[in-house]
N, C-alpha and C positions, 0 to 999 in steps of 0.2 A: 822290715816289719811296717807295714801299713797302721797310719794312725786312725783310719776307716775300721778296720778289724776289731778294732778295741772299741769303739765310741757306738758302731752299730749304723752310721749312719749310711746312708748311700747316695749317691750321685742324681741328680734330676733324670739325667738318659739315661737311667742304668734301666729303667721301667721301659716294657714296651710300649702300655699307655702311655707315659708322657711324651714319647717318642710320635707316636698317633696322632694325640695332644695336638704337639707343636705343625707337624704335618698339617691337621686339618685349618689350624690357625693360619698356614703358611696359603695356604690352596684358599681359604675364605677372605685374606686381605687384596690376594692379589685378586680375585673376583670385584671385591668391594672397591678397589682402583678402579679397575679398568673400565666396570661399569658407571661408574658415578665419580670419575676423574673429573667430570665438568662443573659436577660442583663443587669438587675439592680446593681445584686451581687456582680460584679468584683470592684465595683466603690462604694461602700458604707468604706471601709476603706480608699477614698481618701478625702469622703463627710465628714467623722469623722472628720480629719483630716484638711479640709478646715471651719468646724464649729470651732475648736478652736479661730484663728483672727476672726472669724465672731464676737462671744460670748465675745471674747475681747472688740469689738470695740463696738456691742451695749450696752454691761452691766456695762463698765464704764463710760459709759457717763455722768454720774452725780457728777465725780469727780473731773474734770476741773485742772486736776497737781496739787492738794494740794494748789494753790493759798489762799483759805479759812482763812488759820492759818500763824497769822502775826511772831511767833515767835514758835524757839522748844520748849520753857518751857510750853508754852500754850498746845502743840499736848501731853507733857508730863501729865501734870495736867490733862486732859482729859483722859488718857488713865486709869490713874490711877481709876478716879472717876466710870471707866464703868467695871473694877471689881470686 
């Protein structure tokens, strides 16, 4: 039993539009490279370079400054347990 069946919801490709969609997104990016690569290129070691704090800021998000762990012996205990 599908939990889809029940909830109603359905899939992004289950649609032929989005299927279209993505097609035509796919067919206009690679136009938008190929043609105007040259001005893309100067600026992709700047784009590297600005995804670092980007990759910072959203992928610790879940870490809230260690607040979690009330004492070091406990982050000690733990670290051991894992391995």
């Amino acid at each position: 039993m599908d939990h889809d069946e029940h909830t109603g919801k359905r899939g992004f490709f289950d649609s032929r539009a989005n299927i279209v969609l993505v097609g035509f997104l796919a067919i206009g990016a690679y136009f938008l490279i190929t043609e105007h690569g040259a001005h893309i290129i100067p600026f992709l070691p700047w784009l590297l370079i600005l995804a670092c704090p980007l990759m910072h800021l959203f992928m610790h998000h879940g870490h809230h400054g260690g607040s979690n762990h009330s004492d070091g012996a406990a982050s000690d205990r733990e670290r051991e347990e894992n391995r």
